[in-house]
Structures are given as C-alpha cells and as structure tokens.
Backbone as numpy.savetxt, mean C-alpha at the origin, in Angstrom:
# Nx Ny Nz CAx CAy CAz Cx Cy Cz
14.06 -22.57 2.08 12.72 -22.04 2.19 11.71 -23.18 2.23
10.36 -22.83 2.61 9.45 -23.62 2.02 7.89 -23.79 2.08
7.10 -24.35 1.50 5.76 -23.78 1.30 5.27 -23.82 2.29
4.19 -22.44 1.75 3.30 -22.08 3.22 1.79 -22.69 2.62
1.21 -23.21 3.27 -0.36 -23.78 2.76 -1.47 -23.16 3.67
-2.67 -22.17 2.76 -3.65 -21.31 3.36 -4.27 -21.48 4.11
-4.02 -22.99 4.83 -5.73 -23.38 5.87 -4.78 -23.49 7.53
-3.52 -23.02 7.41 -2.93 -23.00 8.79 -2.91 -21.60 9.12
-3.01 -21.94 10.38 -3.02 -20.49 11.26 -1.37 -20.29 11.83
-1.51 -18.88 12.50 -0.11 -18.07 12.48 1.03 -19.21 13.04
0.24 -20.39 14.37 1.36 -20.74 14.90 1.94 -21.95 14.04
1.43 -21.88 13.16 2.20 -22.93 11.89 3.55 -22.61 11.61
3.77 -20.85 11.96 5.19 -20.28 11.65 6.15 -20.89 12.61
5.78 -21.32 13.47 6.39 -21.92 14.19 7.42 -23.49 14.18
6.61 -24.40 12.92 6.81 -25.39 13.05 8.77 -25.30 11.65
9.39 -26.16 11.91 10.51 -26.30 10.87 10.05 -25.91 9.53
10.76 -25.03 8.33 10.19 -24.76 7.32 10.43 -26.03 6.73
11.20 -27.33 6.90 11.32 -28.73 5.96 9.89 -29.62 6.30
9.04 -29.21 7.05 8.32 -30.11 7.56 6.92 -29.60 7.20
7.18 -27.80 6.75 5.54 -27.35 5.90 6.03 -27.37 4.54
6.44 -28.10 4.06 6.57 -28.46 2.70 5.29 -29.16 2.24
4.48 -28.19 1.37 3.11 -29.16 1.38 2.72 -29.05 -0.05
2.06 -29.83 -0.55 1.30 -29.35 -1.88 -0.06 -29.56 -1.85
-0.75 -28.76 -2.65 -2.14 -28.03 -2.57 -2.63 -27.62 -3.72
-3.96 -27.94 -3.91 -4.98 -26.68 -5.30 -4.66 -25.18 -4.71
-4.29 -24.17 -5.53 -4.66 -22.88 -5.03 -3.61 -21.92 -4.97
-2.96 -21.32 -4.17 -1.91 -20.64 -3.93 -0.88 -20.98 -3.47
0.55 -20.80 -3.86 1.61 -21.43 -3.16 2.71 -20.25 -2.99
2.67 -20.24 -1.77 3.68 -19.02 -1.58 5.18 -19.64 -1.03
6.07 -19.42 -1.33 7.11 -19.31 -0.93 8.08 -18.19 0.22
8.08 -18.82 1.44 8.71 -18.18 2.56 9.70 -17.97 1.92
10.25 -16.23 2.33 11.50 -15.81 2.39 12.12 -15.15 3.06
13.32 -15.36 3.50 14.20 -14.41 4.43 13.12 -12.89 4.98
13.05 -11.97 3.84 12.51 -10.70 4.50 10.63 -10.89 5.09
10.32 -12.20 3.86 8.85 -12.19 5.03 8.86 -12.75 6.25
9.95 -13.70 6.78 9.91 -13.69 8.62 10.55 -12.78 9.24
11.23 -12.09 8.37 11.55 -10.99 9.19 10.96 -9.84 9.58
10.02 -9.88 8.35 8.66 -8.67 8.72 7.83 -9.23 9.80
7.63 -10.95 9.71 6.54 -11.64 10.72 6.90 -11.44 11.87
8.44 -11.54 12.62 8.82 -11.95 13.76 8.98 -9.96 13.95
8.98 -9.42 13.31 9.36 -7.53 14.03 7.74 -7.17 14.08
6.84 -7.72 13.33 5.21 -7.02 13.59 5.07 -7.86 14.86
5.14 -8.78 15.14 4.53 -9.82 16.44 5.20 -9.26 17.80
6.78 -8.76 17.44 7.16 -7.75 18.49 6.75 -6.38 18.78
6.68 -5.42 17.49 5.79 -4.38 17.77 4.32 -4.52 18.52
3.60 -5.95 18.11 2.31 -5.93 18.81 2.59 -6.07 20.35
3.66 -6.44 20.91 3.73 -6.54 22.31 3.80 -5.74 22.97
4.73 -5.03 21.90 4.77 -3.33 22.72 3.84 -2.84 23.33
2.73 -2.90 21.96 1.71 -2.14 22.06 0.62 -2.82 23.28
0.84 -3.74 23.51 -0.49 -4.54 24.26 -0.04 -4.02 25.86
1.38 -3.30 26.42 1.57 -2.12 26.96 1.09 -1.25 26.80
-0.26 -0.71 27.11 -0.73 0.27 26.35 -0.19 1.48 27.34
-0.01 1.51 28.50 0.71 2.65 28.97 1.67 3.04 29.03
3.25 2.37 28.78 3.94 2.52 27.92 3.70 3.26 26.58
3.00 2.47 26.09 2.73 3.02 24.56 2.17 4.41 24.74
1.39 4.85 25.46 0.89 5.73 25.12 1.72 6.75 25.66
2.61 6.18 27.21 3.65 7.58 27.30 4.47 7.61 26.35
4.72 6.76 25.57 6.23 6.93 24.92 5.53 7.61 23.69
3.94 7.67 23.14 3.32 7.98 21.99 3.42 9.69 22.29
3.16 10.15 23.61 2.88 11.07 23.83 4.09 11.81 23.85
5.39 11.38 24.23 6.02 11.91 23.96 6.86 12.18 22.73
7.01 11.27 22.11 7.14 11.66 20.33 5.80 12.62 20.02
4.83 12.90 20.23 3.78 14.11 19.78 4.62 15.65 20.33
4.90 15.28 21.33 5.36 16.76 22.09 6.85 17.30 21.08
7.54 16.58 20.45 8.34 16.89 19.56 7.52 18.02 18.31
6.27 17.55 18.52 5.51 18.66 17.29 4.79 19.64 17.54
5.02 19.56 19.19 3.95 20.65 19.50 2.69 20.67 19.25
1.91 19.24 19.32 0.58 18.46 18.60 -0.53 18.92 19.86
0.07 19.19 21.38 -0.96 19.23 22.28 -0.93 17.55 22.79
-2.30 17.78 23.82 -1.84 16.50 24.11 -3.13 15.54 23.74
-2.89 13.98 23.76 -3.31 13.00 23.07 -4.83 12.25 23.72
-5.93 12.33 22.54 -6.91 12.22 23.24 -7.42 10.95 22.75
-7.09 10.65 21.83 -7.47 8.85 21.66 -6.29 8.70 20.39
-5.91 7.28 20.41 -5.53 6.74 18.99 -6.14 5.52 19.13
-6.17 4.95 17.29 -7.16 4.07 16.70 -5.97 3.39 15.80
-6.15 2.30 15.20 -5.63 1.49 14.33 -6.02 1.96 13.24
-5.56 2.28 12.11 -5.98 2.32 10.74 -5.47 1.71 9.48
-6.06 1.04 8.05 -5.47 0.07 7.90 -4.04 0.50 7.72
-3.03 -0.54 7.46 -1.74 -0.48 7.04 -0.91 -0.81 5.96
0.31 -0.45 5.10 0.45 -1.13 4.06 1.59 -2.81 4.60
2.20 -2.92 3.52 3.12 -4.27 3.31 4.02 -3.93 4.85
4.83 -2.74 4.71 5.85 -2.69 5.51 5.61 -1.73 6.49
4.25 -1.15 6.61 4.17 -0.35 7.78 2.77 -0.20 8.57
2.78 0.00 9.75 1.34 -0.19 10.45 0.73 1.32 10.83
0.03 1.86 10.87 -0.52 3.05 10.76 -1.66 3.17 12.26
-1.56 4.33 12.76 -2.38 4.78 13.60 -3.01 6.47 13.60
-3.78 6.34 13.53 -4.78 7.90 13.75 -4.45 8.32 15.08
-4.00 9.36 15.60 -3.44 10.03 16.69 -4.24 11.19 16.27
-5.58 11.70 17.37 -6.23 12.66 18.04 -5.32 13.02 19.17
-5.68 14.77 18.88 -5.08 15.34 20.39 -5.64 16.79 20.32
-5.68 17.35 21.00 -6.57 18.53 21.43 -6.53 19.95 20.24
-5.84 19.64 19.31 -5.35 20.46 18.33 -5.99 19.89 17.07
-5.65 18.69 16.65 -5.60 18.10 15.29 -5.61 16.47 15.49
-6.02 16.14 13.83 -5.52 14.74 13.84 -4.41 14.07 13.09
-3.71 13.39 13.52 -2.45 12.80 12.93 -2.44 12.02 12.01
-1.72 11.07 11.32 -1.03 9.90 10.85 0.46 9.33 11.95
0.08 8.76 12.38 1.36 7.60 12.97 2.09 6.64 11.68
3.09 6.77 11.49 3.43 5.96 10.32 4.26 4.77 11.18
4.21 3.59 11.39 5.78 2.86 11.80 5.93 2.05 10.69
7.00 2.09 10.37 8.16 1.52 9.26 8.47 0.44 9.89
8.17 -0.74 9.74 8.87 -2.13 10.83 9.65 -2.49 9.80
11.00 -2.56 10.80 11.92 -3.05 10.48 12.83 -2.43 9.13
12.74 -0.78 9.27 13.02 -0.24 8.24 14.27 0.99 8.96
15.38 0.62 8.44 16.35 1.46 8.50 16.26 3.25 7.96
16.25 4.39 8.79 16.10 5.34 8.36 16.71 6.11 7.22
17.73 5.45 6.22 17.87 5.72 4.58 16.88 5.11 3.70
16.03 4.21 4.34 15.22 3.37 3.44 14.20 4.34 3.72
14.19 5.11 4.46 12.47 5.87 4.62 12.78 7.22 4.15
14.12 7.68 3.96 14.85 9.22 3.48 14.24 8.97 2.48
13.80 8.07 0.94 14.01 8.39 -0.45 12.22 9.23 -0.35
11.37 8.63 0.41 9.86 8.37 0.41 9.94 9.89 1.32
10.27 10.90 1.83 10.31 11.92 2.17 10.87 12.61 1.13
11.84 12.71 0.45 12.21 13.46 -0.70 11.11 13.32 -1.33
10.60 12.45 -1.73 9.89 12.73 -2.92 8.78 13.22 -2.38
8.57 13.09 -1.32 7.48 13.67 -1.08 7.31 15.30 -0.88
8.39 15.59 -0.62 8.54 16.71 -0.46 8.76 17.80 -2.24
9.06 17.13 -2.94 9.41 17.50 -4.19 7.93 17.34 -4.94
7.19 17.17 -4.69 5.52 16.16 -4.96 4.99 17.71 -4.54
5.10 18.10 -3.04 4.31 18.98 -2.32 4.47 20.16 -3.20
5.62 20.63 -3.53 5.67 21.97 -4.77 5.50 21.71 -5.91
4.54 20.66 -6.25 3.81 20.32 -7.38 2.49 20.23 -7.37
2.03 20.50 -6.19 0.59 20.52 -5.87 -0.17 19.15 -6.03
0.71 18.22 -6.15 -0.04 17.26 -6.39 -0.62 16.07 -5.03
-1.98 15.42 -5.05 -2.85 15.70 -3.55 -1.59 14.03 -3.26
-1.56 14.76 -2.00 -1.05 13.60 -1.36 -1.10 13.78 0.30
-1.18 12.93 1.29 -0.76 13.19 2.72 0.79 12.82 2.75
1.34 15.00 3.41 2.30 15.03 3.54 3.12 14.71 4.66
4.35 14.54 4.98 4.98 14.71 6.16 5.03 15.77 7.15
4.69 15.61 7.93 4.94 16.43 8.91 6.18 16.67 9.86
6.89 18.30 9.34 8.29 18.34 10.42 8.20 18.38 11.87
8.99 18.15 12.52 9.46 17.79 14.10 9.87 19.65 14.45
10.02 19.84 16.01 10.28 21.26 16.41 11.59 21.05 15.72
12.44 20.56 15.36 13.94 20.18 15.08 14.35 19.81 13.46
12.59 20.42 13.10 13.14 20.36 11.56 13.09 18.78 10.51
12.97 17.98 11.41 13.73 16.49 11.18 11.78 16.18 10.82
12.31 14.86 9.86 10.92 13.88 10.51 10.57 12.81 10.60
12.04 12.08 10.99 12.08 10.55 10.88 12.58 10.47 12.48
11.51 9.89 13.37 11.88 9.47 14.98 11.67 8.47 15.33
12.05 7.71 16.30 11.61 6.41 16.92 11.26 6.00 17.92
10.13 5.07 17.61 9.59 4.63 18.99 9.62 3.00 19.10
9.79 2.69 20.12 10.65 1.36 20.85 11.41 1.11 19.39
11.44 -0.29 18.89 12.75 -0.63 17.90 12.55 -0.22 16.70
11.24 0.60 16.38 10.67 1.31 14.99 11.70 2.71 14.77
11.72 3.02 13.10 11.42 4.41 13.11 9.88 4.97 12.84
9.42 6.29 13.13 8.20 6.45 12.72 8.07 7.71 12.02
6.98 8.34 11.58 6.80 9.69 10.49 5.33 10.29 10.95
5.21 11.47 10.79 4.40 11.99 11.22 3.84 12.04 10.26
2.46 12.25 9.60 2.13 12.40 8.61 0.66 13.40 8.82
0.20 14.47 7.84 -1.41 15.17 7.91 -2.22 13.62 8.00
-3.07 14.03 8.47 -4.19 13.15 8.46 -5.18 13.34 7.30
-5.61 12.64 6.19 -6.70 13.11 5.32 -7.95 11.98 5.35
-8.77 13.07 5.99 -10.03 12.51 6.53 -11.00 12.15 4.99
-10.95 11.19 4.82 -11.90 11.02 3.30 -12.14 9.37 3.00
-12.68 8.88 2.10 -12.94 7.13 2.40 -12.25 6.71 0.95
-12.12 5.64 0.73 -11.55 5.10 -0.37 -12.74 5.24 -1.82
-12.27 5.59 -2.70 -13.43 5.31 -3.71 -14.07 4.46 -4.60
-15.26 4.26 -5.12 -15.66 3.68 -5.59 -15.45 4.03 -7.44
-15.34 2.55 -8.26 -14.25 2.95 -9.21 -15.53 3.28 -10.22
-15.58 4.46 -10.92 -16.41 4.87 -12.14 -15.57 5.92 -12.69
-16.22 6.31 -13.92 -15.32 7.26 -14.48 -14.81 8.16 -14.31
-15.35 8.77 -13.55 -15.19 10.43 -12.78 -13.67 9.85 -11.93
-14.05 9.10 -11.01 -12.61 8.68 -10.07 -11.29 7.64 -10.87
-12.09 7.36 -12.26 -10.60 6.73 -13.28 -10.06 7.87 -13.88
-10.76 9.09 -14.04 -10.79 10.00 -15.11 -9.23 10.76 -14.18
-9.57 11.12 -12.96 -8.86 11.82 -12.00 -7.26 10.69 -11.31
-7.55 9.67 -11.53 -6.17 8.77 -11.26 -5.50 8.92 -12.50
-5.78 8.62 -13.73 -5.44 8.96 -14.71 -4.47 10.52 -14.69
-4.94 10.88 -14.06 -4.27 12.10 -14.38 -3.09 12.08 -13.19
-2.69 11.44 -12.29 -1.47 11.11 -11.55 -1.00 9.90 -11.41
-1.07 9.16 -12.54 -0.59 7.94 -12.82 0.89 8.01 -12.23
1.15 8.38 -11.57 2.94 8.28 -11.57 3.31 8.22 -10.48
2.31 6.72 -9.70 3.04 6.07 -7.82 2.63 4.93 -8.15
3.82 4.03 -8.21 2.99 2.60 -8.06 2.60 2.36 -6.84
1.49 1.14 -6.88 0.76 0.94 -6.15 -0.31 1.53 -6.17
-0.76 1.86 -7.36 -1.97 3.27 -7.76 -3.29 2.67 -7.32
-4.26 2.00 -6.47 -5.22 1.90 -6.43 -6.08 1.47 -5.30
-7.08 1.64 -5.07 -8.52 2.78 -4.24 -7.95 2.62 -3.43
-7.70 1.41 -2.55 -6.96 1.31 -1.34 -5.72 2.15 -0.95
-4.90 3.00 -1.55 -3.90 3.96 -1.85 -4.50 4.99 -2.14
-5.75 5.26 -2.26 -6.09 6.77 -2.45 -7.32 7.14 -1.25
-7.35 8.35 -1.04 -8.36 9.12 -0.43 -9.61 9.98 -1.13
-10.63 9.66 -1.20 -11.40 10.64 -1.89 -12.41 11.38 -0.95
-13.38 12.38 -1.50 -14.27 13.26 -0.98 -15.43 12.69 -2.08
-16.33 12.17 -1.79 -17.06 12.32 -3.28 -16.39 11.44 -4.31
-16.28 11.80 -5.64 -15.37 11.54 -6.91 -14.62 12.56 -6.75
-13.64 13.42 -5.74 -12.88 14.37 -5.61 -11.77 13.74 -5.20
-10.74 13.42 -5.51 -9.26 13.24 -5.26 -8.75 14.28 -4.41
-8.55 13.31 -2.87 -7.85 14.23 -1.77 -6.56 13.85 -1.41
-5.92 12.47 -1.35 -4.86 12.31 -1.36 -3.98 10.47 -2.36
-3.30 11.05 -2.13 -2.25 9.66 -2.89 -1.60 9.02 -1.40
-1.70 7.73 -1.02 -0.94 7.03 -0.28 0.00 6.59 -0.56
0.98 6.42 0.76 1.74 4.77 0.41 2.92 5.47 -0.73
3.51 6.20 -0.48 4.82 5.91 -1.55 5.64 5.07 -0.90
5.95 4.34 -0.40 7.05 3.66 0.04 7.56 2.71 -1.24
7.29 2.22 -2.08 7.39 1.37 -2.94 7.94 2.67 -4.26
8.46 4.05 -4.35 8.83 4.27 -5.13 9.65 4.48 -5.75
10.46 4.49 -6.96 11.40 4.19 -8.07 11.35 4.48 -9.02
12.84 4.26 -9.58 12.45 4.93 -11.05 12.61 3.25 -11.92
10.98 2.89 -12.63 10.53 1.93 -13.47 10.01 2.46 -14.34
9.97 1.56 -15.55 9.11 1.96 -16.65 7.75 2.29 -16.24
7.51 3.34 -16.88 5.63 3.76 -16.91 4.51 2.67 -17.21
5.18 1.55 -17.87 3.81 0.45 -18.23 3.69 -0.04 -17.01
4.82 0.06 -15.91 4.14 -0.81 -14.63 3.72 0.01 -13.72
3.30 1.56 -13.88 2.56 2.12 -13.10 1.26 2.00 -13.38
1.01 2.13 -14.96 -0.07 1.61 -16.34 -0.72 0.61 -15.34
0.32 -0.57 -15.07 -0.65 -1.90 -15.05 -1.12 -2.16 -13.79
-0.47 -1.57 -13.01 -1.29 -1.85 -11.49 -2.13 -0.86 -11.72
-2.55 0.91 -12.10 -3.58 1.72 -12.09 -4.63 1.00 -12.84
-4.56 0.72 -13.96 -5.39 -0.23 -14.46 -5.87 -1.09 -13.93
-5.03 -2.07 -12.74 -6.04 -3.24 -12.43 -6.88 -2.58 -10.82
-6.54 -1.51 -10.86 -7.04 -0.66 -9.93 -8.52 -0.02 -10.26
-8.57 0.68 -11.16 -9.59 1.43 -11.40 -10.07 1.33 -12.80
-10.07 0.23 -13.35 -10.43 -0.45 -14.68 -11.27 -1.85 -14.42
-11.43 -1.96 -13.60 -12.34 -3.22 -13.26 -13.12 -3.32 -12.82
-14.40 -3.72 -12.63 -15.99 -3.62 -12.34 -16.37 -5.49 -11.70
-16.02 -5.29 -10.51 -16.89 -7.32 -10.45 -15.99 -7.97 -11.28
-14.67 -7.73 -10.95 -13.43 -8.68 -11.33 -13.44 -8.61 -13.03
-13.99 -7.85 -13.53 -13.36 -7.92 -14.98 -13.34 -6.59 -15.78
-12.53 -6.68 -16.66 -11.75 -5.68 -16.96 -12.80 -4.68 -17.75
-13.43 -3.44 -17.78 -14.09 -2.86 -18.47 -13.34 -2.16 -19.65
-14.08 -2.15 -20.45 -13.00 -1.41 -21.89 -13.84 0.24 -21.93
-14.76 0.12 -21.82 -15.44 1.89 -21.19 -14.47 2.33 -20.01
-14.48 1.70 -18.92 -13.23 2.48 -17.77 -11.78 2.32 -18.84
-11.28 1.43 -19.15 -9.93 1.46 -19.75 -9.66 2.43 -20.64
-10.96 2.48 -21.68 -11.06 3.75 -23.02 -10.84 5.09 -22.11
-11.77 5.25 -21.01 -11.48 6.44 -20.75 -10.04 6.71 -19.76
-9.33 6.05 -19.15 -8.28 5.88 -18.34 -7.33 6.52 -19.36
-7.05 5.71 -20.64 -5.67 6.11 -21.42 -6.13 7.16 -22.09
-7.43 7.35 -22.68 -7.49 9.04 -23.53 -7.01 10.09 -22.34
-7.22 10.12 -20.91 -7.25 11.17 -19.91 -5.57 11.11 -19.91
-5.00 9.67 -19.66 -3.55 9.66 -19.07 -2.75 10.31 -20.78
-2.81 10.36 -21.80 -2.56 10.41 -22.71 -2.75 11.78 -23.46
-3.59 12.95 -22.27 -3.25 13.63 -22.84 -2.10 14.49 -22.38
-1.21 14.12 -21.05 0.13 14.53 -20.47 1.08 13.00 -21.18
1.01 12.28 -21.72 1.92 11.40 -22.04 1.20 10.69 -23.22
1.81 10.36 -24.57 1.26 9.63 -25.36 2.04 8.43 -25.23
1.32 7.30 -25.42 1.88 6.21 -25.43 2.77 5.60 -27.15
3.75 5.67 -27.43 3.96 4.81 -28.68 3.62 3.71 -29.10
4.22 2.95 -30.14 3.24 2.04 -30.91 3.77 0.70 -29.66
5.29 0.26 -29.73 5.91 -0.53 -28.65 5.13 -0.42 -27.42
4.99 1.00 -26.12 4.27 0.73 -25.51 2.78 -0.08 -25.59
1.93 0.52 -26.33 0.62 -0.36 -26.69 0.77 -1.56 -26.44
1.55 -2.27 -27.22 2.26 -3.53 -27.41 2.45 -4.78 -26.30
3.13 -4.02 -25.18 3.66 -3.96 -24.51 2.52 -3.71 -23.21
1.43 -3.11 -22.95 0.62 -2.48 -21.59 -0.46 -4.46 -21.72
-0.61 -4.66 -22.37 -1.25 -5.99 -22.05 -0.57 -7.26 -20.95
0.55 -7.36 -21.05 1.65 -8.01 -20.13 1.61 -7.13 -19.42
1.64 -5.64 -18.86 2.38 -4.99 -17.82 0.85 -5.34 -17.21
-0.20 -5.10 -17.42 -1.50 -5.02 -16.98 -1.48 -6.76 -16.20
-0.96 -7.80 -16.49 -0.84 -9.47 -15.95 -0.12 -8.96 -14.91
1.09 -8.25 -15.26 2.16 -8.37 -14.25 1.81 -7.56 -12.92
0.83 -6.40 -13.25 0.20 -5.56 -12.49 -0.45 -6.49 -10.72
-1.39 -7.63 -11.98 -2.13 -8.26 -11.15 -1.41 -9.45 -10.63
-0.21 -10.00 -10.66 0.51 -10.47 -9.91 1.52 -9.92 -8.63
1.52 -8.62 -8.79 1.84 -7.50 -7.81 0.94 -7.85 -6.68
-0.62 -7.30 -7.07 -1.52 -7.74 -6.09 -1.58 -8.58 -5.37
-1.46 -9.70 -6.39 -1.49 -11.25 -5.57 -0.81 -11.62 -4.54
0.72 -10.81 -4.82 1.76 -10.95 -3.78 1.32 -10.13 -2.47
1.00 -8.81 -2.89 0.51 -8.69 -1.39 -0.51 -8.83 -1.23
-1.55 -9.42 -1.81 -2.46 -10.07 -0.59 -2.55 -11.14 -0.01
-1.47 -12.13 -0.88 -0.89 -13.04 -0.41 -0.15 -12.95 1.36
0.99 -12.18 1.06 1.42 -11.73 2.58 0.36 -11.14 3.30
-0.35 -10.95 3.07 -1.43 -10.27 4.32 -2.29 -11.71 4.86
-2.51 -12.57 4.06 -2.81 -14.07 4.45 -1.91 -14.88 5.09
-0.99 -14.58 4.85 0.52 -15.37 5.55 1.13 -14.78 7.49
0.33 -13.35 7.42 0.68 -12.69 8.62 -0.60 -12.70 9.31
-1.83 -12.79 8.68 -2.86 -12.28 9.29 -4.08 -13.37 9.08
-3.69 -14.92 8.68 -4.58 -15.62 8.19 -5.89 -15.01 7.68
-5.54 -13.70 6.66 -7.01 -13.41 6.46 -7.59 -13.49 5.04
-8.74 -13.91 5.62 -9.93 -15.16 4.59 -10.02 -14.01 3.73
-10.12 -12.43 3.86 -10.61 -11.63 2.87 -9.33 -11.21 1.65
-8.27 -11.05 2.46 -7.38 -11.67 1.33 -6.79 -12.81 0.61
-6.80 -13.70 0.93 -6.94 -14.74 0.30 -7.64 -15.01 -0.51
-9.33 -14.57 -0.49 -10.37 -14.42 -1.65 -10.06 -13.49 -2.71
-9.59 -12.64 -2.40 -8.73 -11.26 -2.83 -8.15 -11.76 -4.16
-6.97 -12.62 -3.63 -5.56 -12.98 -4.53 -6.38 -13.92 -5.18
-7.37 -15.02 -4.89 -7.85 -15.84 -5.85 -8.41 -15.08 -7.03
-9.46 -14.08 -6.87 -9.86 -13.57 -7.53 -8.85 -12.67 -8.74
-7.89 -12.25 -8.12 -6.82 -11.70 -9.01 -6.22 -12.95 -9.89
-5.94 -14.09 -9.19 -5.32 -15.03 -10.11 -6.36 -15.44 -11.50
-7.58 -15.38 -11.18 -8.46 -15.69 -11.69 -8.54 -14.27 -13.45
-8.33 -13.33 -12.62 -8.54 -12.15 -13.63 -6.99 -12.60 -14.50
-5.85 -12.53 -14.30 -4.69 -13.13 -14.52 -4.82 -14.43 -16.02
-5.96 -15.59 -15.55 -5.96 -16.19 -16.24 -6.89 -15.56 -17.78
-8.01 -14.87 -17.48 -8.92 -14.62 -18.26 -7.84 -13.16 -19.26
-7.23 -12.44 -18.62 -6.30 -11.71 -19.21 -5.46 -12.31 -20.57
-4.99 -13.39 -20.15 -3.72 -14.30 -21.24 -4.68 -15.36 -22.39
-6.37 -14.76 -21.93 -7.24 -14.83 -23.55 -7.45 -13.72 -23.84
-7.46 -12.86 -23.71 -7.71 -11.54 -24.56 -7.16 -11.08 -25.11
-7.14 -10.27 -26.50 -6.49 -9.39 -27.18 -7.12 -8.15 -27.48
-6.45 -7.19 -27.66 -6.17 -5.68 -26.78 -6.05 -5.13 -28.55
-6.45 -4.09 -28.39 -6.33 -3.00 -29.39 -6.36 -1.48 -28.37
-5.54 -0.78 -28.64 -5.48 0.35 -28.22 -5.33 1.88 -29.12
C-alpha cells in the first residue's frame, strides 16, 4: 500500500503506489485493495454514463420492468460510500436509481431484508421497490441496481425537535442528517442501510450522537441530555454502557473521518476534507472531556 497526500488530484492514482509514499501535517490515509477497486469501477461507471443515449435506453428499459411509464428527465443525487444515486422522473412518479458499484447481488440481499422487515414496522424509511417479476435487484451495464420510492424532503437542521425524533430510531448506523429525510422537524425517511449488522448499540449511540448532538463542531450537553432521556425511554442504558458511550462517541467520529476521507481520495473534494479535519479536531477535544450520564 501507500500514502495518499490531500493536495494531489485524481491523476495522482495513477502514478506507482512506492513512489506516493509521502509525509505531511494533516491526514494520512492509507490506500487499500477495496478503495481502488471502488476508484477504478466508479471511473468506469462514469463512462458509461457520458453515453448518455445508451444510458438512457438501457435506463429506460430497466423502468419498463416496473411499469414506471416512460422517462422524462434524470438528475444526479448525492450518493453514499458504495453507491451512486439518481432521481428518475417519468410520466407517473419519481424514482430512486440505486447503483451498488461493484457489489455482488448477496451483498445487496441482506439491505432488502431488512428493509423489508423495517416496512411492517412502520418505521420511516425509503423503501424498495418490486419489479413486474416480483424481484428487485437488476442490472445495468456491469452494476446491480434497486429501485427505490423517492422521498421528496431536505436534510435537517440539528435542534431538539429533529434529535428528539432520531432518538427514537436509533437503530441504523450511519444515523445522521445526511442519512435522513425530513419535512419541517418531521421525520420522513431513514437512508442508506447498506452498512447494516448486528453491533453493539454504543456504536449506533456514537455516530447518532456525533450526528445530531453537535452545534458548530462541538458537542452540546442540552442536545445530548435530550437525545438519551428520548432514546432511553425504549432502551435503558446500564451502568457499563454509560461507561463505555464516551469512546463509542470518538470512535463514532473516526467513522466519519473515514468516509469523508474517501470522498477526498475519489473526488478531490475541498468540502470534505474540511469535513474530516474538523471531525479530527472534535476527536481531539473529546479525549479532554469527562462525561457524566
């Protein structure tokens, strides 16, 4: 492997990894096997796409599998770690395009179960959408892809009303604004399960927390007070947990770091990179504090 340094652009990927061996103030990421493999399958999906008539017959015809009508614009919308997302309008409705790069269709089966087991729980999420054939995992050029509802709503802004309401579905990592949909302070959907498992609850704790517990990069104890009385009254925490949510809450924000790290590594972008500093930064001011709960 070897280090990647923040002030090169994409075609740096290019050069021998023995020869970007660099040292630097700041962030040091370490190339690995699955991040060029995500780099070199997104740089091919973008080719596809820069076919845009191709793309759009081959788009149009994965729609006709749903009986969607036909296709009147698609848009880019953002994306997570391992998948790129598009808004698909068509004379009926609006979509979710999900593509999974570089994701084998058992790796995308677990994130449909649960989702589907989620849906007879009422709990808000954008669901999958089935195919005329029942199915809902298809592919387009070397992707698989997923249909998904579309939930029209903007990310929220973090105060109590919208900690009060995460709190109460603490149970997807990756819990925060950027992963959720709101109306208002109204909770419309949960994003992004792809990342789910069965882990201890302090590390769902510590990423929701560094999610919707923070105000201008530092940690509020008014959002936090009210986060665990709400989450606490479907789960009490024991004395060990307590103990224990101060580290998961560091480890939370090293989660972050990592991916906004990779989003700087694929996308040289300056806004994540400020991102992850700022998290490293909360990281440090974290390992002075002490916590009573």
């Amino acid at each position: 492997c070897g280090m990647w340094n923040s002030e090169w652009g994409l075609n740096e990927m290019n050069r021998p990894l023995r020869s970007r061996r660099q040292e630097r103030k700041g962030v040091f990421i370490i190339i690995i096997r699955q991040d060029l493999l995500y780099y070199f399958s997104y740089h091919k999906l973008m080719d596809y796409f820069h076919n845009k008539t191709k793309a759009m017959h081959d788009i149009q015809l994965l729609m006709d599998k749903y009986n969607s009508g036909k296709i009147i614009n698609i848009s880019r919308t953002v994306g997570g770690y391992t998948n790129i997302n598009y808004k698909v309008s068509t004379d009926k409705r609006d979509y979710l395009l999900k593509i999974h790069i570089d994701k084998k269709v058992e790796d995308i089966v677990p994130e449909i179960k649960i989702l589907g087991y989620l849906k007879t729980k009422d709990i808000p999420a954008a669901y999958p959408i089935p195919d005329s054939e029942k199915g809902f995992i298809n592919a387009l050029g070397n992707d698989n892809v997923v249909i998904y509802e579309f939930i029209d709503g903007h990310h929220p802004e973090v105060n109590i009303e919208t900690t009060k309401q995460i709190a109460k579905v603490a149970a997807a990592l990756n819990l925060f604004p950027d992963n959720t949909m709101f109306n208002g302070n109204k909770l419309l959907s949960i994003l992004d399960f792809e990342a789910i498992c069965i882990e201890n609850l302090l590390h769902e704790l510590g990423i929701a927390i560094n999610g919707f517990c923070y105000v201008d990069n530092k940690l509020s104890e008014a959002l936090l007070h009210v986060f665990l009385n709400e989450y606490q009254k479907y789960y009490t925490l024991n004395e060990t947990e307590k103990k224990l949510l101060p580290a998961y809450i560091q480890w939370g924000a090293h989660c972050m770091i990592a991916w906004h790290i990779t989003g700087v590594m694929e996308h040289n972008d300056i806004k994540k990179y400020k991102r992850a500093q700022a998290l490293i930064e909360r990281v440090k001011e974290l390992r002075k504090m002490s916590f009573r709960f």
